[in-house]
C-alpha positions in Angstrom: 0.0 0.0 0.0 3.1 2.8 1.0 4.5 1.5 -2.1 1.9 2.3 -4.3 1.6 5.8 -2.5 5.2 6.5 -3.4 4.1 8.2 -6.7 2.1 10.4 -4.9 4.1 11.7 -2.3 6.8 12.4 -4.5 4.3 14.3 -7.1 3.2 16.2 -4.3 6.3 17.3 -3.0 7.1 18.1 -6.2 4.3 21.1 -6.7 4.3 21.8 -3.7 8.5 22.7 -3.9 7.5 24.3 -7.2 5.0 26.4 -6.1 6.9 27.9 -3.1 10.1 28.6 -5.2 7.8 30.1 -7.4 5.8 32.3 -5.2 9.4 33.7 -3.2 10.3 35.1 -6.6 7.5 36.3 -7.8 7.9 38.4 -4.1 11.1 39.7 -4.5 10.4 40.6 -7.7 7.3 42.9 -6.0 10.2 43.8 -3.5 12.4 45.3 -6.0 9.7 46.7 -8.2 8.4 48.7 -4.9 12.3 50.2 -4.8 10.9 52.8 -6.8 9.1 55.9 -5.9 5.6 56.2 -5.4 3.2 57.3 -8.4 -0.5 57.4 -8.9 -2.1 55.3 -11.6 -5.1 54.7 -10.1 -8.0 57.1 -12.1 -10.4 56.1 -14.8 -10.5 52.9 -13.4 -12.5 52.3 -16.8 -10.2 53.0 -19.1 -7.5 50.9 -17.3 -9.8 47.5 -17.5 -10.2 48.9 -21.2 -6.5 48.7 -21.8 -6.4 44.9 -19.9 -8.8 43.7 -22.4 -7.4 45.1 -25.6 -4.0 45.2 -24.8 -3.4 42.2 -22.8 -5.9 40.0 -23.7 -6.8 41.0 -27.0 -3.3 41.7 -28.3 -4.9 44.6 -29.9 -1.3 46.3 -31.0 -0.3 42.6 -32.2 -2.2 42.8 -35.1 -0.9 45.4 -36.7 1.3 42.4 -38.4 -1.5 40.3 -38.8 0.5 36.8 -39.4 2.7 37.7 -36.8 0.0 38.1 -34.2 -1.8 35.1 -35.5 1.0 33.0 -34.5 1.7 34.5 -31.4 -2.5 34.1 -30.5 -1.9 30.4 -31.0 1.2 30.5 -28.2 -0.9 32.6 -26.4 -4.1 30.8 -26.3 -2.4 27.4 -25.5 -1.1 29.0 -22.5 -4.0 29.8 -21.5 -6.5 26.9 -22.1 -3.9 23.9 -21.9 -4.1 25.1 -18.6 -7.3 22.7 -18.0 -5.9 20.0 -18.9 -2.8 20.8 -16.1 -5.2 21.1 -13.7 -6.3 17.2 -14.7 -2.9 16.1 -15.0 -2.2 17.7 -11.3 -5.2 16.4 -9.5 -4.4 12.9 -11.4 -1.1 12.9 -9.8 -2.2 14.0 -6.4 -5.0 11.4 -6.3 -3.0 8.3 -8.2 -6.6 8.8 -10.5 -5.7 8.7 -14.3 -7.7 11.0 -16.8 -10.0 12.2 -13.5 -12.3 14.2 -16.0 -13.0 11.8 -18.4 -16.6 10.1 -16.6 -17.6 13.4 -15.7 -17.8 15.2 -18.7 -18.6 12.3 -21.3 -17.9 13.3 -24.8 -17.1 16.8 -23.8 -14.0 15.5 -22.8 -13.4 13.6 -26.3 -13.9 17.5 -27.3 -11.5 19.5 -25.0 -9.0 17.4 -25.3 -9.1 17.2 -29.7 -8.9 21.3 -28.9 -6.2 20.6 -26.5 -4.6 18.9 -29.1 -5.1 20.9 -31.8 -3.9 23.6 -30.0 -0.7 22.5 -29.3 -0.1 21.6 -33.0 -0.8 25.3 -33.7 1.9 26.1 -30.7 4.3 24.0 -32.7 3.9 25.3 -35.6 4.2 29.0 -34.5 7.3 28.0 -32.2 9.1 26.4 -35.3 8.4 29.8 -37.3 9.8 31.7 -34.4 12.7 29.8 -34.3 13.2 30.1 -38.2 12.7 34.2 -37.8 15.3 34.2 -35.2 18.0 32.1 -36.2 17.6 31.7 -40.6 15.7 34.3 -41.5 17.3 36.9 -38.7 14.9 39.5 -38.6 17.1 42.5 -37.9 15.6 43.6 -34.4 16.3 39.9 -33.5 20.3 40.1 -34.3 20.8 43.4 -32.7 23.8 43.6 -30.4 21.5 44.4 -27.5 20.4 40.7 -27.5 24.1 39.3 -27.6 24.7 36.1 -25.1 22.5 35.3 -22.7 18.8 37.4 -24.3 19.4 35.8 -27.5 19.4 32.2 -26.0 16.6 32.8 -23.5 14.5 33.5 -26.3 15.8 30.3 -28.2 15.5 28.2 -25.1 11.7 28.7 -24.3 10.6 28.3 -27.8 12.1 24.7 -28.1 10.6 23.9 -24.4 7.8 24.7 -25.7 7.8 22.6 -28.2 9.1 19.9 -26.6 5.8 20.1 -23.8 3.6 20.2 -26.6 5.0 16.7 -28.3 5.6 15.3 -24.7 1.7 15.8 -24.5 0.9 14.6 -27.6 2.8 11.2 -27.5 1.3 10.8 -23.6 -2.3 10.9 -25.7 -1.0 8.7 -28.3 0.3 5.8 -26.2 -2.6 6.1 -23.9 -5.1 5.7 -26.8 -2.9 2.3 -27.8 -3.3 0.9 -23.9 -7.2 1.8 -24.4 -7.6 -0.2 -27.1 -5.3 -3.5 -26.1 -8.2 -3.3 -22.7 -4.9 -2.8 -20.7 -5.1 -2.4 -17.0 -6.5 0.6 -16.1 -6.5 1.9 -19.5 -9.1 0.4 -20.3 -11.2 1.8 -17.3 -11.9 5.1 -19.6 -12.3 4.7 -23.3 -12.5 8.8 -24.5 -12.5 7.3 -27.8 -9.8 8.8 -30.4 -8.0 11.9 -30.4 -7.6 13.6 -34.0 -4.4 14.7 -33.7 -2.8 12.1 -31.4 -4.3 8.9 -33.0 -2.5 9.6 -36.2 0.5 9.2 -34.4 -1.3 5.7 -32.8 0.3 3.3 -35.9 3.7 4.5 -35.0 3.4 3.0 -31.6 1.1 0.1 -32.6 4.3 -2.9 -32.6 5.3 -1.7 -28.8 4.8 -4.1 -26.0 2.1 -3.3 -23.2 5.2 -2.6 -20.6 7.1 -0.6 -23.2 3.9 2.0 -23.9 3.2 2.1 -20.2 7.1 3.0 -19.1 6.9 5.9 -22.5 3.2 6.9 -21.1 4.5 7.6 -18.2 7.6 9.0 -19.1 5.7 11.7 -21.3 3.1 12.5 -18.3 6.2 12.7 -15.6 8.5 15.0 -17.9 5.0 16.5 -19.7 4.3 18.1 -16.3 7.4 18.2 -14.6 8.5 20.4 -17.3 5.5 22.6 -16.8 6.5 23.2 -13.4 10.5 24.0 -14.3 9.1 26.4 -16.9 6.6 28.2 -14.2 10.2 28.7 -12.0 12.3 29.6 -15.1 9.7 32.3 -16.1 10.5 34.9 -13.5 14.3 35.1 -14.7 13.2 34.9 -18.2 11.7 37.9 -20.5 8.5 35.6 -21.4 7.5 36.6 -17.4 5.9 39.8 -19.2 3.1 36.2 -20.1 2.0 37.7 -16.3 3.1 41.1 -16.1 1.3 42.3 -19.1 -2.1 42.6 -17.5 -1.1 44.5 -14.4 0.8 46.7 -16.6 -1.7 47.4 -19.1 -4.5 48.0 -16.2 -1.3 50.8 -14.4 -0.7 52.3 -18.8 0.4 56.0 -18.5 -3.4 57.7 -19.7 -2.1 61.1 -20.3 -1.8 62.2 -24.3 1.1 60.3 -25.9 3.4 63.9 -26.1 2.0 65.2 -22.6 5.1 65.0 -20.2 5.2 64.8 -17.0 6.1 68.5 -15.2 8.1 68.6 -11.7 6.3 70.7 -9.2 9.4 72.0 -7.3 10.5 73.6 -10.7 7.3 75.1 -11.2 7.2 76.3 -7.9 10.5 78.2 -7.8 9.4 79.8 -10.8 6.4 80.8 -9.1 7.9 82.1 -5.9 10.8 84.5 -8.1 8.0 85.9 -9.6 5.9 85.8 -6.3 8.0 85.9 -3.3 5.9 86.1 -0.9 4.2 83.2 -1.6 7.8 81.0 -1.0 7.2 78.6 2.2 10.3 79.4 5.0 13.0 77.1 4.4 12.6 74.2 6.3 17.0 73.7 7.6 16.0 69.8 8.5 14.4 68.9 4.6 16.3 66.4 2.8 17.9 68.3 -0.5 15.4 68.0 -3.3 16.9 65.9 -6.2 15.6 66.2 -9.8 15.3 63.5 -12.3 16.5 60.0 -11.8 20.3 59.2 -11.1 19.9 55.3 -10.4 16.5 52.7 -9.7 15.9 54.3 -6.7 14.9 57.8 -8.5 12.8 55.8 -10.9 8.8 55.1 -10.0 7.3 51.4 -9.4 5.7 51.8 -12.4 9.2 52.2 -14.7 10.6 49.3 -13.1 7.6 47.3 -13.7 7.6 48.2 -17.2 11.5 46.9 -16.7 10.3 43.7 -15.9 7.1 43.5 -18.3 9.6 43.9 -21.3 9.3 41.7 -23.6 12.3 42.3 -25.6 10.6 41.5 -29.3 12.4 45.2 -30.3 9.8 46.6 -32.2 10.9 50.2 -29.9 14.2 50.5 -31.3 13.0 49.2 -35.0 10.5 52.2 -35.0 13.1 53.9 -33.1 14.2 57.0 -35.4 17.7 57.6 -33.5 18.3 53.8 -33.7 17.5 53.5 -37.6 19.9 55.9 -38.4 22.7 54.5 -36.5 22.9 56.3 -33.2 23.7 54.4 -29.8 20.2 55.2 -28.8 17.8 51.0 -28.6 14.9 51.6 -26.2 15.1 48.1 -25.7 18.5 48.2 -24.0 17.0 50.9 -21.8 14.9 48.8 -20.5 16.8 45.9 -20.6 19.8 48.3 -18.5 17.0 48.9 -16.3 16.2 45.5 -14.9 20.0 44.5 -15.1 20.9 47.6 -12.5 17.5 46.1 -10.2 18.8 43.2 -10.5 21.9 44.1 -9.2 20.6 46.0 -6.8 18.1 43.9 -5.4 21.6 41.3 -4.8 23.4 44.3 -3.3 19.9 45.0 -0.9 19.5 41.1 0.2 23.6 40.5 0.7 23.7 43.4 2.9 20.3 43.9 4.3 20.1 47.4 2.7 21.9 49.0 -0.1 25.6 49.4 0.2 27.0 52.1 -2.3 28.7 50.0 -5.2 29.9 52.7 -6.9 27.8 52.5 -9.8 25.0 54.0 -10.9 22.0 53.7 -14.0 22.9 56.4 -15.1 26.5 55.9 -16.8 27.0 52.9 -15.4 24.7 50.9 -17.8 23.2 54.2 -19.8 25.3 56.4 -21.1 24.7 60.2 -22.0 25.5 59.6 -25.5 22.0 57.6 -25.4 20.1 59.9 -23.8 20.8 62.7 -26.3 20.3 60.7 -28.9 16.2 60.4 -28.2 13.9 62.9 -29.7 11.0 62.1 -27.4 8.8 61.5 -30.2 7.1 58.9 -28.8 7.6 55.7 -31.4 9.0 53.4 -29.0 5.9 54.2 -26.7 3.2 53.9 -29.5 4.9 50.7 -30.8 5.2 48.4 -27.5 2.3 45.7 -27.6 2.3 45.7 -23.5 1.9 49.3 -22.8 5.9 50.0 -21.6 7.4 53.6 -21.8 11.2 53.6 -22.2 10.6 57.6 -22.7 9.9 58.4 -19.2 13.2 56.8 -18.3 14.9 58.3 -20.5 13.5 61.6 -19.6 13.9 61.3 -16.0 17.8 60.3 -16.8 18.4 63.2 -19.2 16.8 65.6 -16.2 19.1 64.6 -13.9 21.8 64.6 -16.0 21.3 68.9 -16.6 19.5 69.0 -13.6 21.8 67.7 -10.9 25.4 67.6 -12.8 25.1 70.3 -15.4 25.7 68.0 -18.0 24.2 69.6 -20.8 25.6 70.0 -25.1 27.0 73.4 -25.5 23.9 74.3 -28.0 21.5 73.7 -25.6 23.8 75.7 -22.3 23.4 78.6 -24.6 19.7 78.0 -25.3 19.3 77.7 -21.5 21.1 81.2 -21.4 19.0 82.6 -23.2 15.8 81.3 -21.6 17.1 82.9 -18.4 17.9 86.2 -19.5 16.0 86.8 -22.3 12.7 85.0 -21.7 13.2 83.4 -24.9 15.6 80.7 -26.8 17.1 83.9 -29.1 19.4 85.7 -27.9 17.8 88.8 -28.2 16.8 91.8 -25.6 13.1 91.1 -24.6 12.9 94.9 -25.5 13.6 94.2 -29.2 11.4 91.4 -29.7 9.1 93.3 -31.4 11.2 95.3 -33.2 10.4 93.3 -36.6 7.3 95.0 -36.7 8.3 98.1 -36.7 11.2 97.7 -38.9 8.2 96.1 -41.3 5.5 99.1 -40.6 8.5 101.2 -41.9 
């Protein structure tokens, strides 16, 4: 009786080590996004559910490459319904039970499971095209230097898991259907009559003995679901976790008009009190010094460093990217990418020490370097283009802020722009007092 338990227990301990290793990432991941600085997304709860149904779910900035976003539907959608038949394949390892849903649902399970299966052909078929865009075809946003080493693998590694779970599951049908019909053992207990997809495959196993199709039937389900599990772990490290991330990050999408930007207060405010004095607060000797712009993760808000870890890495920011088309060290993607890297890093830094200990480095320079942040024309592509709702701009923004802001750091054109703004109210260099003298030169 313990013996035949064995399988059980060890399934068991099996999700249920899975599970928690999943769950402590997915918290330090909410750790580290929550390193940034507090911002309000939070109105027009509407629009926000809008966004998670189009965006997220519907894909809707997918289809603007219509064969493209086909294909990625079909990975999507097996996701997301193949999940069911998990949820069998996990109770059926819990209980020792095999095909649990089968004499509740009648031919409805004949059904799901011939969509199931059809399914993961589809997931197959759009993995393999993947792989051929990636590594034959080499689609130039998939050969860009920002995906050298490890990126470039990541992306190569989940497609041929994928894969490999999808055929895992439909040899585990295949075999099965064989044991149904020889009457074998418990087999034979549910007949769910033939799968489509999986009983073509039947004839190649049709010469195997009994114990040979129950030892590869078993095989399948073990690594079929074990592999699921490994995959759930490996996501969080992996740039397919934006799978999850998408929705919150669609629901928390930046609402204000695509050019709007975001103004700083304090700036506004000393403006306001040169011109009205008396309306300046007394200088509080205790208040931390006000900083401007972002220097390193810290500076940033949750919301950028969620983005950071919703990216998705597919590069269609920096293809649409004008700076980046015409050769300058700008890639939105690496900015995001740089992003997560320094969390990353500073998330180890946090957990080593129990709270940050200067490294010595910084975002800003350390991973992004000024010769990026000029490059950007804040004209929004890389925002518009990004299927899961991720603004590199406001990074880059909030980088290029501190960078005048807090060290001066500024290209001699623009110093003398700023110049000019100061003293003459105006980017000219012209006497306020002659700023209409055109007219009168005209009227003359």
């Amino acid at each position: 009786m313990i013996m035949h338990l064995v399988p059980q227990i060890i399934f068991i301990i099996i999700c249920v080590a899975a599970i928690g290793l999943f769950a402590r990432r997915v918290m330090d991941i909410r750790q580290n996004i929550l390193l940034g600085r507090d911002a309000y997304y939070t109105d027009n709860a509407a629009q926000r559910w809008r966004n998670v149904l189009l965006l997220a779910f519907g894909q809707k900035k997918m289809f603007r490459n219509p064969l493209v976003a086909i294909l990625h539907f079909f990975v999507y959608a097996g996701f997301i319904i193949i999940n069911i038949e998990v949820l069998e394949i996990i109770l059926d390892g819990m209980l020792g039970s095999h095909r649990l849903f089968a004499p509740y649902l009648g031919s409805a399970y004949n059904l799901l499971i011939n969509a199931f299966e059809l399914l993961a052909v589809l997931v197959i078929t759009a993995c393999a095209v993947f792989l051929v865009r990636r590594n034959i075809i080499k689609i130039k946003r998939f050969i860009s230097k920002d995906l050298d080493g490890w990126p470039r693998s990541d992306a190569n590694y989940i497609l041929i898991t994928e894969i490999i779970l999808m055929l895992l599951f439909l040899t585990m049908n295949a075999t099965d259907q064989v044991l149904q019909s020889r009457g074998y053992g418990h087999y034979a207990e549910h007949i769910t009559g033939n799968f489509i997809i999986s009983g073509m495959l039947m004839p190649a196993y049709g010469s195997l003995s009994d114990g040979t199709l129950v030892t590869l039937e078993r095989s399948c389900w073990w690594l079929h679901i074990v592999g699921i599990l490994a995959f759930m772990n490996y996501l969080p490290y992996s740039k397919h976790l934006h799978i999850i991330l998408a929705f919150p990050n669609a629901y928390y999408a930046r609402l204000l008009p695509k050019g709007e930007m975001n103004n700083m207060p304090a700036v506004q405010n000393e403006v306001l009190y040169a011109m009205q004095p008396e309306l300046a607060p007394t200088p509080d000797p205790d208040a931390p010094t006000p900083k401007f712009g972002a220097r390193d993760v810290f500076d940033l808000s949750w919301k950028n460093l969620l983005d950071a870890y919703t990216c998705t890495e597919c590069g269609r920011c920096s293809a649409a990217c004008p700076a980046n088309i015409t050769g300058k060290a700008l890639s939105p993607r690496k900015i995001m990418m740089d992003t997560r890297d320094r969390l990353t890093e500073v998330a180890k830094n946090i957990k080593t020490n129990r709270q940050f200990k200067d490294d010595g480095k910084s975002l800003l320079h350390s991973y992004i370097t000024v010769e990026e942040l000029r490059a950007c024309t804040t004209c929004n592509a890389c925002v518009e283009e990004c299927p899961v709702s991720i603004s590199p701009l406001e990074i880059i923004l909030e980088l290029r802020r501190s960078l005048i802001m807090e060290e001066s750091n500024a290209p001699q054109e623009w110093n003398a722009m700023f110049s000019n703004i100061e003293n003459n109210f105006a980017p000219w260099k012209f006497s306020p007092d002659d700023r209409d003298k055109w007219a009168s030169e005209m009227s003359s």
